[in-house]
Structures are given as C-alpha cells and as structure tokens.
ZATOR-141694 format. One record per residue: residue number from 1; x, y, z of N, C-alpha, C in turn. Coordinates in Angstrom, 2 decimals. Example, Ala and Ser with C-alpha at 12.3 -4.5 7.8 and 13.67 -1.06 7.14 Angstrom:
ZATOR-141694
<atom i="1" n_X="13.19" n_Y="-5.69" n_Z="7.80" ca_X="12.30" ca_Y="-4.50" ca_Z="7.80" c_X="13.20" c_Y="-3.30" c_Z="7.80"/>
<atom i="2" n_X="12.85" n_Y="-2.25" n_Z="7.08" ca_X="13.67" ca_Y="-1.06" ca_Z="7.14" c_X="12.90" c_Y="0.03" c_Z="7.87"/>
end
This chain:
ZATOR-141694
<atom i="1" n_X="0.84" n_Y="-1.17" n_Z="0.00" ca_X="0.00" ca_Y="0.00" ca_Z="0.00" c_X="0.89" c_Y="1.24" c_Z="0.00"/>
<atom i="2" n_X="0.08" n_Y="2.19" n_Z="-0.37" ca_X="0.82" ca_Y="3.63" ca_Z="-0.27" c_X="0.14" c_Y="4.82" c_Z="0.62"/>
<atom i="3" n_X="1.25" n_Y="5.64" n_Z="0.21" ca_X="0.38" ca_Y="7.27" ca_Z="0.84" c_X="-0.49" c_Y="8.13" c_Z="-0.13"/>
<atom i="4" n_X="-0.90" n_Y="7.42" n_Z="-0.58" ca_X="-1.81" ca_Y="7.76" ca_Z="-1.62" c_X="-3.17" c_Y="7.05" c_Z="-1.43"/>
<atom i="5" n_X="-2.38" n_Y="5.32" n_Z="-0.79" ca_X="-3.89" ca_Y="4.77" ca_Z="-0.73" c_X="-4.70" c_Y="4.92" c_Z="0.71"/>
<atom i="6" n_X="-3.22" n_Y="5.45" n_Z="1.93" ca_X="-3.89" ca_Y="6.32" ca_Z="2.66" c_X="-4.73" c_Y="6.81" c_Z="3.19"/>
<atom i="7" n_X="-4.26" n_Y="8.18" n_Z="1.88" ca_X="-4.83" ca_Y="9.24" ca_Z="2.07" c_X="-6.45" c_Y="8.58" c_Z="1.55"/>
<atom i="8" n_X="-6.72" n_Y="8.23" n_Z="0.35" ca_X="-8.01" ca_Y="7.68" ca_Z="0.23" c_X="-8.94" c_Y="7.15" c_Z="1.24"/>
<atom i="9" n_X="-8.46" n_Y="6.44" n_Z="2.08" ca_X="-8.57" ca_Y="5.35" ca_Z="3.01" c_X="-9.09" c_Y="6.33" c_Z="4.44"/>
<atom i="10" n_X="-8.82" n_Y="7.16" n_Z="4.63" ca_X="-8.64" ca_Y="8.31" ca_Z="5.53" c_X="-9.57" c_Y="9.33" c_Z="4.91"/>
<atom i="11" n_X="-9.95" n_Y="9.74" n_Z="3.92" ca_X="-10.99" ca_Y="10.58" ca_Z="3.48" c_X="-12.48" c_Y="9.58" c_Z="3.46"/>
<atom i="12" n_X="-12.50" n_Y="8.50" n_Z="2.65" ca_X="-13.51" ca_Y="7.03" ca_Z="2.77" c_X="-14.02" c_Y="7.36" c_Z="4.64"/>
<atom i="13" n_X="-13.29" n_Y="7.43" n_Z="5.44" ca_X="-13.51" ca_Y="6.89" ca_Z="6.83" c_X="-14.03" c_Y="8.37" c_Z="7.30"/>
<atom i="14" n_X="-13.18" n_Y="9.80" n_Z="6.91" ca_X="-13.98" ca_Y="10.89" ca_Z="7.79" c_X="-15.71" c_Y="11.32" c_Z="6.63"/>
<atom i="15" n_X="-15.29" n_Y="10.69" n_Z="5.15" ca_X="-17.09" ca_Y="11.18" ca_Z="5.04" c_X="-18.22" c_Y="9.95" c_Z="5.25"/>
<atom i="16" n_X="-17.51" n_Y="9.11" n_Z="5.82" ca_X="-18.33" ca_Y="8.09" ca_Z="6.23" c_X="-19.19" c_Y="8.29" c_Z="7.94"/>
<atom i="17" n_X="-18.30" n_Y="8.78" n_Z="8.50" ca_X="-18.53" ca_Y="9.58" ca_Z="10.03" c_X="-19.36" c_Y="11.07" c_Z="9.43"/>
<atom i="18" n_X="-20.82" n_Y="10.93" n_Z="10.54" ca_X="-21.49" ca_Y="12.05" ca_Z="11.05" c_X="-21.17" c_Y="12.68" c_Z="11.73"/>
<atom i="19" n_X="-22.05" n_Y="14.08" n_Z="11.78" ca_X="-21.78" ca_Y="14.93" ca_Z="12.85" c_X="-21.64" c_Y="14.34" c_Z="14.78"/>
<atom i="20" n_X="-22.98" n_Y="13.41" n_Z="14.11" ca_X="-22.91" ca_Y="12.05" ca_Z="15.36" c_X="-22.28" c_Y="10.98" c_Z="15.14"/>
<atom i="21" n_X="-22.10" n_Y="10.19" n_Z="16.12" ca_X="-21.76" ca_Y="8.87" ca_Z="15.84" c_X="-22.73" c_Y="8.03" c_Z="17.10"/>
<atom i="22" n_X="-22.77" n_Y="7.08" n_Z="16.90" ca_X="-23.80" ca_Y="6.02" ca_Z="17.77" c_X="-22.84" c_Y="5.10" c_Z="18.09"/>
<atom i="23" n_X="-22.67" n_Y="4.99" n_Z="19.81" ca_X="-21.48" ca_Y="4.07" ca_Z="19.80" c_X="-22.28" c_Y="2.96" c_Z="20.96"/>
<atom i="24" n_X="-22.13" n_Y="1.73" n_Z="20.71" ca_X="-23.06" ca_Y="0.92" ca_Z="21.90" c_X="-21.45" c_Y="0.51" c_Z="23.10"/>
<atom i="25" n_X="-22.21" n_Y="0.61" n_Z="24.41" ca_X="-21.44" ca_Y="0.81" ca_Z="25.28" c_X="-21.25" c_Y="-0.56" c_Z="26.28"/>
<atom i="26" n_X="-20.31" n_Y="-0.97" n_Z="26.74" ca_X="-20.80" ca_Y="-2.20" ca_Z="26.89" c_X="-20.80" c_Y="-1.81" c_Z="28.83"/>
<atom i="27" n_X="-20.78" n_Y="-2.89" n_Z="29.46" ca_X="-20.61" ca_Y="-2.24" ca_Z="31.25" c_X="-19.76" c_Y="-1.57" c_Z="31.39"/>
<atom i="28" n_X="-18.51" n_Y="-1.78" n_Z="31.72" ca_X="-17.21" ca_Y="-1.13" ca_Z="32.03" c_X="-17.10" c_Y="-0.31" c_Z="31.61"/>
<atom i="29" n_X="-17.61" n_Y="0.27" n_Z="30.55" ca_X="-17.39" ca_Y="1.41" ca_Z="29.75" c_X="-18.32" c_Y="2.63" c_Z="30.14"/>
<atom i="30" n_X="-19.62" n_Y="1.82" n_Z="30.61" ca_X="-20.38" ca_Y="2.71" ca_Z="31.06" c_X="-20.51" c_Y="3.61" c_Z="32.15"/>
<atom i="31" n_X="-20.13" n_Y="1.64" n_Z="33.07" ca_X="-19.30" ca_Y="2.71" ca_Z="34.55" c_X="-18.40" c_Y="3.69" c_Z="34.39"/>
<atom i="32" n_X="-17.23" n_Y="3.33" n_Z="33.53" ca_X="-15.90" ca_Y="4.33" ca_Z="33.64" c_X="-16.11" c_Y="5.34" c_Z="32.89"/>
<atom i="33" n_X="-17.61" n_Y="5.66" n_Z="32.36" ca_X="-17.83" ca_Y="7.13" ca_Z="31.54" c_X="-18.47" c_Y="7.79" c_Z="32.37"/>
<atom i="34" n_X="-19.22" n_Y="7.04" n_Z="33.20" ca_X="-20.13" ca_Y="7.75" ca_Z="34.12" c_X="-19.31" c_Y="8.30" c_Z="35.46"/>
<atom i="35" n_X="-18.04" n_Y="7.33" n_Z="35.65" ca_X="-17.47" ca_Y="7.77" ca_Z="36.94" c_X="-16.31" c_Y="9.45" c_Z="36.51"/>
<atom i="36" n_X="-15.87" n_Y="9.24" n_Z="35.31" ca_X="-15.47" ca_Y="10.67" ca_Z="34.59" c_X="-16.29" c_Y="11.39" c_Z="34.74"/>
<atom i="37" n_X="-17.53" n_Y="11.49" n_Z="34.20" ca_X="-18.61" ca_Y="12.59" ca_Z="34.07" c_X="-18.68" c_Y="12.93" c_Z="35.01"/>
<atom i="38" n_X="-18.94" n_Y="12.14" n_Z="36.52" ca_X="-18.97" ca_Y="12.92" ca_Z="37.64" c_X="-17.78" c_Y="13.49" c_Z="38.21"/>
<atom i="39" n_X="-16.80" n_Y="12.82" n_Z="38.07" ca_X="-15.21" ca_Y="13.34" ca_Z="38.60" c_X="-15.12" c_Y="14.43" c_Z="37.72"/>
<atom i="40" n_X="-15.35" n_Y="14.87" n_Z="36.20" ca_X="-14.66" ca_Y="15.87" ca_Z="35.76" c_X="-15.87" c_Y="17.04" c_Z="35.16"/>
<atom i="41" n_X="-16.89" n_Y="16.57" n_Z="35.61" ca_X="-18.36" ca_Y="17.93" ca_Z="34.91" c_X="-18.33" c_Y="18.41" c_Z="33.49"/>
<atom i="42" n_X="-17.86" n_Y="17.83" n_Z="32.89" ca_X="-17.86" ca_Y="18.21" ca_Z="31.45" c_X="-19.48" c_Y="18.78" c_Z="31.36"/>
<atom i="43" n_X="-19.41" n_Y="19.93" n_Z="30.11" ca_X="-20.76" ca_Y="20.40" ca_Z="29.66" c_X="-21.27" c_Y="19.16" c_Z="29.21"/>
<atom i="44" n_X="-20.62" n_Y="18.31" n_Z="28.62" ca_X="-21.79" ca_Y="16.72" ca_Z="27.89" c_X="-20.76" c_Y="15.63" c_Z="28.37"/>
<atom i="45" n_X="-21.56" n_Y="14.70" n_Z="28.09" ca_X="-20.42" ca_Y="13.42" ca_Z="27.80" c_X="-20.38" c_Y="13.41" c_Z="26.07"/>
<atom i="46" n_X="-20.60" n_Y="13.99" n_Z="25.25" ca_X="-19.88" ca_Y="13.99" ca_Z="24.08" c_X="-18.36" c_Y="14.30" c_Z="24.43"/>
<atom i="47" n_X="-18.34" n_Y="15.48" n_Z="25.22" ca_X="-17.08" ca_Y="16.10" ca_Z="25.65" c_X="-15.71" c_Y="15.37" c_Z="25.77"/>
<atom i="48" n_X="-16.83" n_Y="14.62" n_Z="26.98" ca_X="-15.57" ca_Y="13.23" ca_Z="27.38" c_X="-14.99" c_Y="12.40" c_Z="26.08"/>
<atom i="49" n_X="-15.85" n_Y="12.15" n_Z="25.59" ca_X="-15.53" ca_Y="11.15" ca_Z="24.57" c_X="-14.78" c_Y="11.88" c_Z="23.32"/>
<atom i="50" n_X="-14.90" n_Y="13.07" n_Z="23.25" ca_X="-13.89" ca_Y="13.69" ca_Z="22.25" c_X="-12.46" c_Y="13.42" c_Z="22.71"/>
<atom i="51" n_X="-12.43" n_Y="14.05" n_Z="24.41" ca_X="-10.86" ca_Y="14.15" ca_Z="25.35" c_X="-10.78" c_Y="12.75" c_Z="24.92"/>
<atom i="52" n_X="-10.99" n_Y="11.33" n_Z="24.93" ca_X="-10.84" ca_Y="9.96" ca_Z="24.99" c_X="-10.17" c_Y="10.08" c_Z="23.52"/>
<atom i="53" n_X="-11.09" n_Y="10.09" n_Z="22.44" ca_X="-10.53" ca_Y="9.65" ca_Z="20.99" c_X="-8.70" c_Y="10.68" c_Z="20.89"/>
<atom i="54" n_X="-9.05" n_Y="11.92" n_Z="21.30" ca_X="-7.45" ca_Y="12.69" ca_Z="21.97" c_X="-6.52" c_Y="12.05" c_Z="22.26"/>
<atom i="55" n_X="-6.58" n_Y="11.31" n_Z="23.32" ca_X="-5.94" ca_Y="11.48" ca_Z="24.22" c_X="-5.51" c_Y="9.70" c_Z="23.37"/>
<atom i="56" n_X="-6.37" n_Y="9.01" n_Z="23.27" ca_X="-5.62" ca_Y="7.51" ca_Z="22.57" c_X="-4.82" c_Y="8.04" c_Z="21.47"/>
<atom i="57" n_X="-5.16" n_Y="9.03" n_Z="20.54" ca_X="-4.56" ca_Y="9.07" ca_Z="19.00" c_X="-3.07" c_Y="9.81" c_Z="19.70"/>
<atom i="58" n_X="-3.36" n_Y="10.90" n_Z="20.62" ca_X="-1.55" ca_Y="11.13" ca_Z="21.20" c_X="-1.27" c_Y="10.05" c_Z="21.70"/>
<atom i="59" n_X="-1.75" n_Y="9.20" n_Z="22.57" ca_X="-0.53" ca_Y="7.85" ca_Z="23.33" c_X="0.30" c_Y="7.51" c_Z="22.15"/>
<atom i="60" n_X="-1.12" n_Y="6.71" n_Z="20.91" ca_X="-0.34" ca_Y="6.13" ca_Z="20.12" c_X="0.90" c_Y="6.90" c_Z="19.01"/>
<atom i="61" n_X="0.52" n_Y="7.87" n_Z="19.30" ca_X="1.72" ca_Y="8.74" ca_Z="18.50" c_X="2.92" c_Y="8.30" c_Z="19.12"/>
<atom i="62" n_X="2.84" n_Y="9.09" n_Z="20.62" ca_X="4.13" ca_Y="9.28" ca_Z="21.24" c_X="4.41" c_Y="7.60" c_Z="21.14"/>
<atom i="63" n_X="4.00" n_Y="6.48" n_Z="21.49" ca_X="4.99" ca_Y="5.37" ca_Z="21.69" c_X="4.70" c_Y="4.85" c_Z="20.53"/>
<atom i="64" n_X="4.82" n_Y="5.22" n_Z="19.63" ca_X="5.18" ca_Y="5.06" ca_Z="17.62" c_X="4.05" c_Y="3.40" c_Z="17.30"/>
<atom i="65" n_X="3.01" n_Y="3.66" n_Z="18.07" ca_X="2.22" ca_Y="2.52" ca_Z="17.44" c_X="1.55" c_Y="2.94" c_Z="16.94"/>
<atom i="66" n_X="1.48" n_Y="3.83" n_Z="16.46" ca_X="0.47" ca_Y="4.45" ca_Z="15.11" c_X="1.37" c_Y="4.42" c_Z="14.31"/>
<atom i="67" n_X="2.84" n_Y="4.49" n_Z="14.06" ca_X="3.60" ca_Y="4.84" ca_Z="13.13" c_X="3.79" c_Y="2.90" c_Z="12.41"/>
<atom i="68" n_X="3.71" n_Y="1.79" n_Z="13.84" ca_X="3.64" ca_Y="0.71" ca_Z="13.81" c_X="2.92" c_Y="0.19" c_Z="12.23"/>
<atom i="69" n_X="1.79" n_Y="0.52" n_Z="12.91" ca_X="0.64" ca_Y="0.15" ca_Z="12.23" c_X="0.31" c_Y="0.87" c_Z="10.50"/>
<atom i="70" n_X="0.96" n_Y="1.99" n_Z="10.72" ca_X="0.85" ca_Y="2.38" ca_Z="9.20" c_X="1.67" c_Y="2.01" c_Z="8.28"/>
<atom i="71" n_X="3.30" n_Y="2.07" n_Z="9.12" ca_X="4.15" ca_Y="1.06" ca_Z="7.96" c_X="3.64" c_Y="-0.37" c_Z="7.84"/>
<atom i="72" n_X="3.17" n_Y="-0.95" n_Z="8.33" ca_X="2.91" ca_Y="-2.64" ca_Z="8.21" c_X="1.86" c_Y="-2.45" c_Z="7.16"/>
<atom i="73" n_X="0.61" n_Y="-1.32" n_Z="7.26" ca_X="-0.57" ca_Y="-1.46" ca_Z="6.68" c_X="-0.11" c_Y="-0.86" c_Z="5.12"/>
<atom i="74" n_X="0.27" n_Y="0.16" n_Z="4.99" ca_X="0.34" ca_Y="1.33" ca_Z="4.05" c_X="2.02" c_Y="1.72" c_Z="3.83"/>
<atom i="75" n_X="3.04" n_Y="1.12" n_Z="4.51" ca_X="4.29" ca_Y="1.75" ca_Z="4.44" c_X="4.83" c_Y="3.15" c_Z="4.26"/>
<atom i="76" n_X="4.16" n_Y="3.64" n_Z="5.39" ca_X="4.42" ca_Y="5.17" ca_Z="5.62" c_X="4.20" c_Y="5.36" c_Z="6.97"/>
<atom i="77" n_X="5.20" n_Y="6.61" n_Z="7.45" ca_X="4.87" ca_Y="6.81" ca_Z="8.77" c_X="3.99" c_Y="7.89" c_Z="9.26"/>
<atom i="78" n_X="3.24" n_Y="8.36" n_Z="10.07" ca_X="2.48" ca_Y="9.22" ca_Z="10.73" c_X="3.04" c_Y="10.85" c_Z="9.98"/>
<atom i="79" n_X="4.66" n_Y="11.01" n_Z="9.86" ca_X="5.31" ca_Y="12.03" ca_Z="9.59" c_X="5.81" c_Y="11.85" c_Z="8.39"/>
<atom i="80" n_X="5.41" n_Y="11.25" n_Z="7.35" ca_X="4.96" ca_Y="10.95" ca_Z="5.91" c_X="4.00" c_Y="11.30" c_Z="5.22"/>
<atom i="81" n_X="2.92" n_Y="10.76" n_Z="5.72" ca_X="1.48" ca_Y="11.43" ca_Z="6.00" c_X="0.98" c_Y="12.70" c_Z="6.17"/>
<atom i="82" n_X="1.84" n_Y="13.72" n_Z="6.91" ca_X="1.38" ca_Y="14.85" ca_Z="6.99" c_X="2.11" c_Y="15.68" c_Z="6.22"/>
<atom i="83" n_X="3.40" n_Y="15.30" n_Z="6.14" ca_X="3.88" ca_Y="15.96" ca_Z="4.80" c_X="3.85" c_Y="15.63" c_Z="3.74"/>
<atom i="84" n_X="2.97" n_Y="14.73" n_Z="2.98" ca_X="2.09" ca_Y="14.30" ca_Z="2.29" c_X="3.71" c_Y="13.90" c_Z="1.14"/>
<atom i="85" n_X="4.41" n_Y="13.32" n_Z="1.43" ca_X="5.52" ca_Y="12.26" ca_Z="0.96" c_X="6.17" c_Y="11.76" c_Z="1.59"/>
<atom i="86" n_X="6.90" n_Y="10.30" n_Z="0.82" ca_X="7.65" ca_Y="9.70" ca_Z="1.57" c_X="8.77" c_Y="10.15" c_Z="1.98"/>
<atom i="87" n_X="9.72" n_Y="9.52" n_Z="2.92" ca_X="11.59" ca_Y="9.86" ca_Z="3.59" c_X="12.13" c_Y="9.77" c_Z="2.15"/>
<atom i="88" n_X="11.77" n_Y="8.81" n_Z="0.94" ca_X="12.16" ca_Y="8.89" ca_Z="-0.31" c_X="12.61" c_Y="10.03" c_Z="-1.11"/>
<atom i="89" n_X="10.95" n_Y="10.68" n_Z="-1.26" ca_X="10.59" ca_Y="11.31" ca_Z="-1.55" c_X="11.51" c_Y="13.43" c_Z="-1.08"/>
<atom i="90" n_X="11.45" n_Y="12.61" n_Z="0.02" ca_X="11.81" ca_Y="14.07" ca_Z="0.68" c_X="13.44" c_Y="14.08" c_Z="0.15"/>
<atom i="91" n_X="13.82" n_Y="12.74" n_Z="0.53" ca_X="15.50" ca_Y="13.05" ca_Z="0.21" c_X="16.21" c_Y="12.76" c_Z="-0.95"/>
<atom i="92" n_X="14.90" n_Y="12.87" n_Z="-1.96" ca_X="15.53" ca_Y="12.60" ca_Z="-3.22" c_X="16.19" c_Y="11.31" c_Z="-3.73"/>
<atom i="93" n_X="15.94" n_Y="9.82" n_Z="-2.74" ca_X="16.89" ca_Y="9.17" ca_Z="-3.02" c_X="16.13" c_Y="8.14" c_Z="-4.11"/>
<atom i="94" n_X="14.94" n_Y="8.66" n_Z="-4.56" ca_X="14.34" ca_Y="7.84" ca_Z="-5.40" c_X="14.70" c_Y="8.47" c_Z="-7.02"/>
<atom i="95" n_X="15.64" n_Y="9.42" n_Z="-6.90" ca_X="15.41" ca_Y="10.23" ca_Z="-8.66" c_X="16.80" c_Y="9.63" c_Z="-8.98"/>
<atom i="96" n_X="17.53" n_Y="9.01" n_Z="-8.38" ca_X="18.86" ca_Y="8.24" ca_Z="-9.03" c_X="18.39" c_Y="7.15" c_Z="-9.70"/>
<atom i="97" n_X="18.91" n_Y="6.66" n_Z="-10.46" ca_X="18.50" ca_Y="5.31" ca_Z="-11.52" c_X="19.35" c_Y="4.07" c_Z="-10.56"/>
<atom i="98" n_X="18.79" n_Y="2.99" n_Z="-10.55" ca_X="19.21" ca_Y="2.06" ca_Z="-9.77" c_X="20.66" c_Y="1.22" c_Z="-10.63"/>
<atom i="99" n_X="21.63" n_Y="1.40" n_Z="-9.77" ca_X="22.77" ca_Y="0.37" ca_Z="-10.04" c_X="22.88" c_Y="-1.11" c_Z="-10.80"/>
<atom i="100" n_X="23.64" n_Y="-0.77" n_Z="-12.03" ca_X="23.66" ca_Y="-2.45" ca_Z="-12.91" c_X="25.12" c_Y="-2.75" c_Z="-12.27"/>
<atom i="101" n_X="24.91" n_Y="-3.75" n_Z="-11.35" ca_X="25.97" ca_Y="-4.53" ca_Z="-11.10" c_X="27.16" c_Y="-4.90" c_Z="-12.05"/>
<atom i="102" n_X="26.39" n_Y="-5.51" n_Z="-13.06" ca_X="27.45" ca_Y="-6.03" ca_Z="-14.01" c_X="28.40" c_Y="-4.53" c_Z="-14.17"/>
<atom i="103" n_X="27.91" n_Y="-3.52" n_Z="-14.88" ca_X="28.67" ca_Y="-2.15" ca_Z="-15.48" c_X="29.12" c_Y="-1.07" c_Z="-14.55"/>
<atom i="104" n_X="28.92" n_Y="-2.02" n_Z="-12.82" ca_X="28.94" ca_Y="-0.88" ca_Z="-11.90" c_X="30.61" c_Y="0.05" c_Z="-11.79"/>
<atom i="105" n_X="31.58" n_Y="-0.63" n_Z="-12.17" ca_X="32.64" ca_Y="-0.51" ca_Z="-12.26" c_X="33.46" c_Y="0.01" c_Z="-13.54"/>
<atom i="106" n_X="32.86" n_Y="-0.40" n_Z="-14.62" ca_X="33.27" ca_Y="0.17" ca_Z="-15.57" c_X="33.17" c_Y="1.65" c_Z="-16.08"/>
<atom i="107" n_X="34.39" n_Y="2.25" n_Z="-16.60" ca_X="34.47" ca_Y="3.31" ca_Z="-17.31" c_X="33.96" c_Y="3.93" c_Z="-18.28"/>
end
C-alpha cells in the first residue's frame, strides 16, 4: 500500500462519520464514563468522549504505534502522511536510476 492509498482510506472513513456517531457501550465502559462525568463535569459526555478519541490518537503517536501500524498497513509513517511524501521522496533518493551490477565498475 501507499500514501496515496492512505490518504483515500482516511478521506472514505472521515465522510463516512457524522456529525454524530452512535457508539453501543458495553458495562465497564459505562461505569468508567459515568465515573469521569462525575469526577470531571464536562458540559456533555460527548465532551468526554472527544478528550478519549485525543488522548488515545496522542498515546499512540508518542509510543510510535500508530507509526507501527501504518508502515505494516500502508508503508508510511504518521510524519509521511502529513507531509504528504515519503523519507524517499523528501530526500531525493528515489530520482537516481538504480545500479547495474554487471557495469557498476566500468568506465
């Protein structure tokens, strides 16, 4: 895959998402949204759940398992992606023509 198929892949997924989303909650989840809501008063629990989707997409930044997961999936990293090319790309090392062994030496 590429950063091209990505980027597709990543546009597909935000016009697929509403202004809402409907998420079914299972126990634990409910308790530990409800025990936030009261520990932290947010105006909604939409609120909370924005800080949540936050706060996972930085973890996985900082300890590079987002970066994990995109080279394995797409072979690009998080900081590929936003500068919308590859380490290739950036350092030019793709505009050299690749080495013929046999003639590598010759004059």
């Amino acid at each position: 895959m590429s950063l091209e198929e990505l980027t597709d892949e990543i546009e597909t997924a935000y016009r697929a998402f509403d202004d809402e989303l409907a998420v079914s909650l299972d126990r634990q989840t409910r308790n530990e949204l409800a025990l936030l809501e009261s520990a932290l008063e947010p105006e909604s629990t939409d609120e909370l759940v924005r800080r949540a989707v936050h706060t996972l997409f930085q973890a996985n930044v900082e300890t590079g398992t987002l970066d994990f997961h995109l080279r394995s999936g797409f072979d690009v990293t998080y900081d590929e992606y936003l500068s919308g090319m590859t380490y290739d790309e950036m350092t030019g090392a793709n505009q050299y023509p690749s080495m013929d062994d046999e003639r590598r030496y010759q004059f």
